[in-house]
C-alpha positions as CSV (number, residue, x, y, z in Angstrom):
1,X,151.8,72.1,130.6
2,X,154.6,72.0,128.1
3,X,157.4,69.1,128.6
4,X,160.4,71.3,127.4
5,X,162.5,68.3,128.0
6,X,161.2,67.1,124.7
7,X,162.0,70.4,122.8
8,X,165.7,69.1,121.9
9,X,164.4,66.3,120.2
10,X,161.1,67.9,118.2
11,X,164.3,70.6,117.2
12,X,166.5,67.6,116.0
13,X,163.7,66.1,114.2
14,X,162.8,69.6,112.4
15,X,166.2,70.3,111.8
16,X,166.5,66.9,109.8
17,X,163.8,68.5,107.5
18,X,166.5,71.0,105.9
19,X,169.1,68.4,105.6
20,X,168.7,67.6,102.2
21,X,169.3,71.1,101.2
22,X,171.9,72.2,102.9
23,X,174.4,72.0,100.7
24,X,172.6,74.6,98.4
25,X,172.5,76.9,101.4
26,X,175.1,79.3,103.9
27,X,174.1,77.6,107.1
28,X,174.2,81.1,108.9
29,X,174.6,79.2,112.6
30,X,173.8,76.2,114.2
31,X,173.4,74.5,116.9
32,X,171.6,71.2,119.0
33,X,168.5,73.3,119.3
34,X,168.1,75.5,116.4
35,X,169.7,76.0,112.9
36,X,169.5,79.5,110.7
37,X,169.5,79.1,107.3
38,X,170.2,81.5,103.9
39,X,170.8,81.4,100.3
40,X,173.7,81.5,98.4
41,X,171.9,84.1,96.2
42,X,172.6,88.5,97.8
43,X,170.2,90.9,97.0
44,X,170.5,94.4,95.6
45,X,170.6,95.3,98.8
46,X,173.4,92.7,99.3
47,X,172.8,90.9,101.4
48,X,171.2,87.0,101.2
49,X,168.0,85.8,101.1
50,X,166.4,84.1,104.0
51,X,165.6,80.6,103.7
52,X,164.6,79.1,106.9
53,X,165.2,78.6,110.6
54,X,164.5,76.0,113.7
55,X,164.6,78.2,116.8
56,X,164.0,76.7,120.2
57,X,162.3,79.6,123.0
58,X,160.5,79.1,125.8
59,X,157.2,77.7,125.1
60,X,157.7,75.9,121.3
61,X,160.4,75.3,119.0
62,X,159.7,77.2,116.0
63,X,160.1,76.2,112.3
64,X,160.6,79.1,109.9
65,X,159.9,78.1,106.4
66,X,160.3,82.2,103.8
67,X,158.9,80.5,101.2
68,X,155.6,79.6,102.6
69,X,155.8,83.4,102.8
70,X,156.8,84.0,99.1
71,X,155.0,81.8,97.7
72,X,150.8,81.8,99.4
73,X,149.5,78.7,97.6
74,X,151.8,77.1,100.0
75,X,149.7,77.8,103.3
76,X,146.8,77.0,101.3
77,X,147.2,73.6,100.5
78,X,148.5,72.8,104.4
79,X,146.0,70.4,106.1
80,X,143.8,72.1,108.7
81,X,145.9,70.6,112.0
82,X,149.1,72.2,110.2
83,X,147.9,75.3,109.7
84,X,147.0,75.4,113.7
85,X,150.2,75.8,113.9
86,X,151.0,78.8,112.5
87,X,151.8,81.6,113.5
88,X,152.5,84.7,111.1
89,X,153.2,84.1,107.4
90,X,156.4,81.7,107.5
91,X,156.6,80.3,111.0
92,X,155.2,76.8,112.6
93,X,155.3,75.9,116.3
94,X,155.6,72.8,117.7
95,X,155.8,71.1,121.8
96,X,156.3,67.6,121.1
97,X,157.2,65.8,118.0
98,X,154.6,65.1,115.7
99,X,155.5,62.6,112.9
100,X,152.2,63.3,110.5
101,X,152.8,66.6,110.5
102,X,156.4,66.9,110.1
103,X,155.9,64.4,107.0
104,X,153.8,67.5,105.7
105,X,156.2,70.1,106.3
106,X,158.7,67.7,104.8
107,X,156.7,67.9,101.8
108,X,156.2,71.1,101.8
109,X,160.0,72.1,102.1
110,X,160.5,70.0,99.5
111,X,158.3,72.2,96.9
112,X,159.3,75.5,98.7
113,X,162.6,74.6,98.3
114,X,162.5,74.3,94.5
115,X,160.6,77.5,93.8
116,X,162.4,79.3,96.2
117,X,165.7,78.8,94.7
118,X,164.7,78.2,91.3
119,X,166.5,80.7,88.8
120,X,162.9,82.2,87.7
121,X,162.3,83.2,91.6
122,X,166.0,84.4,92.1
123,X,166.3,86.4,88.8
124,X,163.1,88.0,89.7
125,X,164.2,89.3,93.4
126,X,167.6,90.2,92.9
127,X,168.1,90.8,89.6
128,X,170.0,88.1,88.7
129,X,173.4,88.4,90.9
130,X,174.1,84.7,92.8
131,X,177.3,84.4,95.4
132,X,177.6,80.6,94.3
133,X,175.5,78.5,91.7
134,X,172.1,77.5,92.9
C-alpha cells in the first residue's frame, strides 16, 4: 500500500534536485508538490524546450528528466534499481524518498543538464535562436 502522506516530501526532495539550475531555466509553474520546468532557448516552432518536471498523481510522484530522452547514453549508465523506475523515455517514479537513488538522479541531472543546454545541443535543435543567454 502506498503512504501518500509521504509524497510531499519525496516531491520536495526531487524538486531540490533542479535547484541548482534554475536560474538557467523559465520555471513554467510551481508548486509544494510539483515544479515544471523549460529552457530559455524557443524553437523554430517557437516555443521552448522542455527541460524537466516533478509532478505529484495518485500513486507516485513523478520525476521528468528530457534529456535522459535526448540524450540515450544517459539511461544506460543508470544502476539497475534506477532504471526500475522508469517509466517511458524521460520519466522516474518514486513512493517514498530514496536517498541512493536520488544521489544518482542528482548526478545524472547534473550531466543532462550540461549537454542539454550546451550551445552545441541548442544550435543543433533550434537553429541557433536563444530568448536569454544559456
Amino acid at each position: 500500500m502506498v503512504d501518500k502522506g509521504e509524497f510531499k516530501a519525496v516531491a520536495g526532495e526531487l524538486k531540490a534536485i533542479f535547484k541548482p539550475y534554475l536560474k538557467k531555466l523559465e520555471v513554467v509553474s510551481e508548486n509544494e508538490t510539483g515544479i515544471y520546468l523549460d529552457t530559455k532557448v524557443i524553437m523554430k516552432n517557437k516555443h521552448p524546450i522542455f527541460f524537466g518536471a516533478v509532478r505529484t498523481g495518485k500513486a507516485y510522484v513523478s520525476f521528468h528528466l528530457m534529456a535522459l530522452y535526448c540524450f540515450p547514453e544517459l539511461s544506460k549508465a543508470m544502476s539497475p534499481e534506477l532504471k526500475r523506475r522508469m517509466q517511458g523515455k524521460s520519466c522516474l517514479n518514486f513512493t517514498t524518498i530514496d536517498k541512493a537513488l536520488f544521489r544518482e538522479l542528482k548526478a545524472l541531472t547534473k550531466i543532462g543538464a550540461t549537454k542539454f543546454l550546451s550551445k552545441k545541443f541548442v544550435g543543433s535543435v533550434t537553429g541557433g535562436y536563444i530568448k536569454e543567454s544559456v
